[in-house]
N, C-alpha and C positions, 0 to 999 in steps of 0.2 A: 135430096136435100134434108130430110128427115133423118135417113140413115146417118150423113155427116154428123147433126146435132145429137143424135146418140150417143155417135161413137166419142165426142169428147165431151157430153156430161159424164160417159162410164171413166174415160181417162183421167178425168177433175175427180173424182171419188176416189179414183184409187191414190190419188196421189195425195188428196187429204186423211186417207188412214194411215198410208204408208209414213207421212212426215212425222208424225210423232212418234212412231217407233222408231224411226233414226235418228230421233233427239234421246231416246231412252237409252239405246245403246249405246250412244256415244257419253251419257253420264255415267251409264255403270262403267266404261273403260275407263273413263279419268279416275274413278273411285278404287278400281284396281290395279292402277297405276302407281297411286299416293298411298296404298295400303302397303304393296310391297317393298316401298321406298324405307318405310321404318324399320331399323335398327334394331335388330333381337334385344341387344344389349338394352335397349331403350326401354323393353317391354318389363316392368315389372312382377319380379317372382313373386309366388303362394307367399303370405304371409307365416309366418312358425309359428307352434302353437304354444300357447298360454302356458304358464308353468305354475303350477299349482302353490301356493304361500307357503304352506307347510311346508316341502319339498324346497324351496328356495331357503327358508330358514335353517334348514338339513343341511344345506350342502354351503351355507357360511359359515355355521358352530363345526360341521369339520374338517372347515377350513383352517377354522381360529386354531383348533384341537391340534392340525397336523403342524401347525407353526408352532405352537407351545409346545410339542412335541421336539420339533427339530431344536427350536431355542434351548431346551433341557439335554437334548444329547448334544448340543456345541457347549454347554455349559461343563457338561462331564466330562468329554474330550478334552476339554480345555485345561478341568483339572487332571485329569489324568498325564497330558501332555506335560505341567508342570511338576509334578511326580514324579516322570521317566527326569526330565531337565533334571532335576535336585538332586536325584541318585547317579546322573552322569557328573554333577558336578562335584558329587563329592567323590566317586571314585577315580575321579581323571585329575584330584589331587595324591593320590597314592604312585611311591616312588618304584620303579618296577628294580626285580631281584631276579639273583638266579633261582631257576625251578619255576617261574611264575610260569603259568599259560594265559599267553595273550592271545585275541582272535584278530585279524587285523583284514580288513575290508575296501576296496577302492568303489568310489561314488562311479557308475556307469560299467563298469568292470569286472563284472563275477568275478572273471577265470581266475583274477588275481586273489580272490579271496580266500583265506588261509588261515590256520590256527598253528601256533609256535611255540617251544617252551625256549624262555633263557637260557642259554647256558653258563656254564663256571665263569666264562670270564665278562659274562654281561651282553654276549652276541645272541642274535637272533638270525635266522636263516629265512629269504623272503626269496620269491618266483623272480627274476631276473635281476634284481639288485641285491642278488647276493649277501654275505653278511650286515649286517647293519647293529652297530651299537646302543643299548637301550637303557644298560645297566645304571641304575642310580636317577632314570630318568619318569617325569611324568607322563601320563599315558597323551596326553596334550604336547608335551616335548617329542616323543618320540614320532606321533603324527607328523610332527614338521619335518623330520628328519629323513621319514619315509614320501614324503611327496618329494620334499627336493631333489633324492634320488632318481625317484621314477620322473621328474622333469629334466634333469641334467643327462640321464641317459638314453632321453628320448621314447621314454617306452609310452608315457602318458601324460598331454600336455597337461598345465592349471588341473592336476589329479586332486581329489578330493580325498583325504583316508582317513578312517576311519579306527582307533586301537579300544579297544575292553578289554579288559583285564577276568579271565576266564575262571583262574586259579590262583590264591595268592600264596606266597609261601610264610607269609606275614599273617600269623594266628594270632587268634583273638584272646585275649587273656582276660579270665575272670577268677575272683576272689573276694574274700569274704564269707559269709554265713551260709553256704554250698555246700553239696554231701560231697562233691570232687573239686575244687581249686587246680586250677591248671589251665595249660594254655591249647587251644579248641583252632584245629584249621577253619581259616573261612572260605568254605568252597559254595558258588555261586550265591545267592540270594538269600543269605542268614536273616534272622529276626530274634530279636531281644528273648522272647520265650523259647527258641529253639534252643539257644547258648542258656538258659538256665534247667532245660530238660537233659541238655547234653551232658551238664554239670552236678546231675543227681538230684535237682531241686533244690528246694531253698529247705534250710536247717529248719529247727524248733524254734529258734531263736533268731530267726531271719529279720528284719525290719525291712519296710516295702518302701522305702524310699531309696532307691536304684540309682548310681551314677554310673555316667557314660565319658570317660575322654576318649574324645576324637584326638590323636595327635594327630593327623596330616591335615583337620581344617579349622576347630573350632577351637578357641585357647583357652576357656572354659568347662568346665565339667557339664554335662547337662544332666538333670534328674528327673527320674520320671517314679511317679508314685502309681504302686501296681498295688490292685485290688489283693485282696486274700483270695479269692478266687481269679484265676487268671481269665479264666474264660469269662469272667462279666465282663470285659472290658479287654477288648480287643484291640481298640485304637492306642494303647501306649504300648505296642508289640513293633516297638520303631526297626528300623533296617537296623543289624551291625556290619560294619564295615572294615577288612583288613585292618591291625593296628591297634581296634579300640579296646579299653580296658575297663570292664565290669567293673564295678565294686557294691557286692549288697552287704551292708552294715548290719551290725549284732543290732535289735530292736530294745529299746530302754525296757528294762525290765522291773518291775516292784514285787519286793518277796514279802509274803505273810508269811511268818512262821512261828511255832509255840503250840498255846494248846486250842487251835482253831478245829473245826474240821475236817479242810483240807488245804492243808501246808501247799502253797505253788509260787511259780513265780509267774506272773503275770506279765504278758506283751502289751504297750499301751504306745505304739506307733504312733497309731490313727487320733491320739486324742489325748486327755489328762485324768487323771484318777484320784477320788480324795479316800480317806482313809474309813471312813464309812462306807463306799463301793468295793473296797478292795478288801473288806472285813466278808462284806456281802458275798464277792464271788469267791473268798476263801469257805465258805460255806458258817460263817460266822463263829463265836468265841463258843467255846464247850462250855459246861455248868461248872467244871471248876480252875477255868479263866479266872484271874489275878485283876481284875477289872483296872484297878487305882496303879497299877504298877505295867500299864502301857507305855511303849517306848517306838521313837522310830529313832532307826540307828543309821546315820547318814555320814557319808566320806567328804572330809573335806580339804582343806590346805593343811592342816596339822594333821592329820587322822581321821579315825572315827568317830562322832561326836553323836552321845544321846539324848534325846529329846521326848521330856514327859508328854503324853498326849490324855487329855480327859474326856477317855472314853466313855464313861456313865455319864458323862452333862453330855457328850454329843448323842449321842443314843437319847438322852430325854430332851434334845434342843434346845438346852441351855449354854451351849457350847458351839462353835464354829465349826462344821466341817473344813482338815486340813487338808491343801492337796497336798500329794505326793510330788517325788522328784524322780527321775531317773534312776536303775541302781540303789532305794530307798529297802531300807527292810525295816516292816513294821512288827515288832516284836511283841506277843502278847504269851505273859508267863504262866505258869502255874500255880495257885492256891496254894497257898501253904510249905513253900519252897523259898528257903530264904538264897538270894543272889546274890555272893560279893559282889562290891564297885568292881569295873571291869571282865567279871565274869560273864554277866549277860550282854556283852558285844562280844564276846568270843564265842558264846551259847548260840546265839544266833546267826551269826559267819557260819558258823559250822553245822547248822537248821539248813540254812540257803543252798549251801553246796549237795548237788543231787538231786535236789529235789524236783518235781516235774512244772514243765513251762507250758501255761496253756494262754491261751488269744483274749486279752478283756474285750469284750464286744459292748 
């Protein structure tokens, strides 16, 4: 009876240790049940790390830098785009001739792409549409003429083509105050200083205000005033273009002559000259200058007409400095030589002729 109550106090003990470890392990399974239930995707990654201020302010300014960047190269693109535009639009008003070489180009097309010269009777010879008429035509006209072929004979639908004019036979003529006058090929991409270097340069007696007619665009002359040095000034080195006609004018000149000096005729382009500057760069009156007996001898609707100048009051500023005119000669005589009336306008005419022409600055 003893042994009985033993054996189930020991069975009551074990079964009171054993219960709570089968409540334990059956929480940790629920606990690893709902653990692998969540979603990677749910789990939040490493946060990134800090990015230092300085280094943040670095890489906005260049950011700014690389857009002001880009905005300056679309901005010069743009000019430049409008550049190539203005030189197509004024060569694609020139009428093509025999001799010219044209390049003529299809949009999508290489094979077709080709360079051609006119010939005698105004025909040109193209890759499968054969002759094609162009003579008397703009480079714009005869583009059309060449698509509608290549569309009517099937070779290229809605073709795009393109004509330039390579070579023209249509030279550029320049004249005026040049060491050569004459008319200059314009073969590809001429500029205003080339045609005046082609030409020998400009005379002694050049003046730098430069016209330009365009006959085939602008109904106008256009003038472009060039430095005395050409190289200061690069930007008035405009394109010429088949057709156009130079003209650099003789520069107004004013002659000091008599007993200065040095006798010249002076270039006063740039500006205006009174007779007290022009006495100046004649190297002034010698010691036996005629002081009271100053003259400028000036051309007018009747002739020659002269004109007393009070040289001693303007020298002591009681007198008005005079400007000069164009083609003016200011005549200053010598002491002690008496001038018939009209002898000193011929004296002087004939002082002027020869004598050397230098730049009033």
């Amino acid at each position: 009876m003893q042994l009985g109550r033993f054996r189930f106090a020991r069975i009551g003990s074990l079964f009171a240790v054993s219960l709570p470890l089968l409540f334990a392990l059956a929480h940790l399974n629920l606990l690893a049940q709902s653990t692998s239930e969540v979603s990677p995707s749910k789990i939040p990654g490493p946060l990134p790390a800090a990015q230092a201020l300085s280094q943040a302010a670095r890489s906005s300014s260049s950011a700014k830098a690389e857009s002001a960047s880009n905005a300056e190269a679309e901005s010069q693109g743009s000019d430049s785009r409008d550049s190539v535009m203005d030189n197509l639009r004024s060569t694609s008003s020139i009428r093509l001739r025999s001799g010219d070489l044209i390049e003529v180009s299809v949009y999508n097309v290489p094979e077709l792409s080709t360079k051609a010269r006119v010939g005698n009777s105004g025909d040109v010879y193209l890759p499968l549409i054969d002759y094609v008429h162009v003579g008397d035509l703009t480079a714009d006209e005869a583009q059309d003429i060449i698509e509608k072929r290549l569309d009517a004979g099937g070779f290229v639908r809605n073709a795009h083509v393109t004509v330039v004019v390579a070579e023209s036979t249509q030279g550029v003529t320049i004249i005026g105050e040049v060491a050569k006058p004459g008319i200059y090929p314009a073969v590809g991409d001429r500029k205003l200083y080339d045609l005046i270097s082609a030409a020998g340069g400009f005379t002694s007696a050049a003046g730098r205000k430069v016209s330009i007619i365009r006959q085939q665009s602008e109904p106008s002359a256009i003038t472009v005033d060039l430095p005395r040095n050409l190289a200061d000034n690069l930007q008035d080195n405009v394109t010429i273009f088949p057709g156009d006609t130079i003209t650099v004018p003789r520069a107004p000149i004013i002659y000091v002559v008599g007993d200065v000096g040095r006798p010249a005729g002076l270039l006063v382009d740039n500006g205006s000259l009174t007779v007290l500057q022009a006495l100046a760069l004649a190297g002034g009156t010698n010691r036996t200058a005629k002081m009271g007996s100053v003259r400028i001898i000036r051309k007018g609707p009747e002739g020659m007409v002269e004109t007393k100048v009070p040289l001693k009051k303007m020298l002591e500023a009681k007198a008005p400095d005079v400007t000069l005119q164009a083609d003016d000669i200011l005549f200053i005589p010598v002491s002690g030589v008496r001038v018939a009336a009209g002898q000193g306008i011929q004296a002087a005419v004939s002082a002027a002729t020869g004598i050397a022409v230098i730049a009033a600055h």
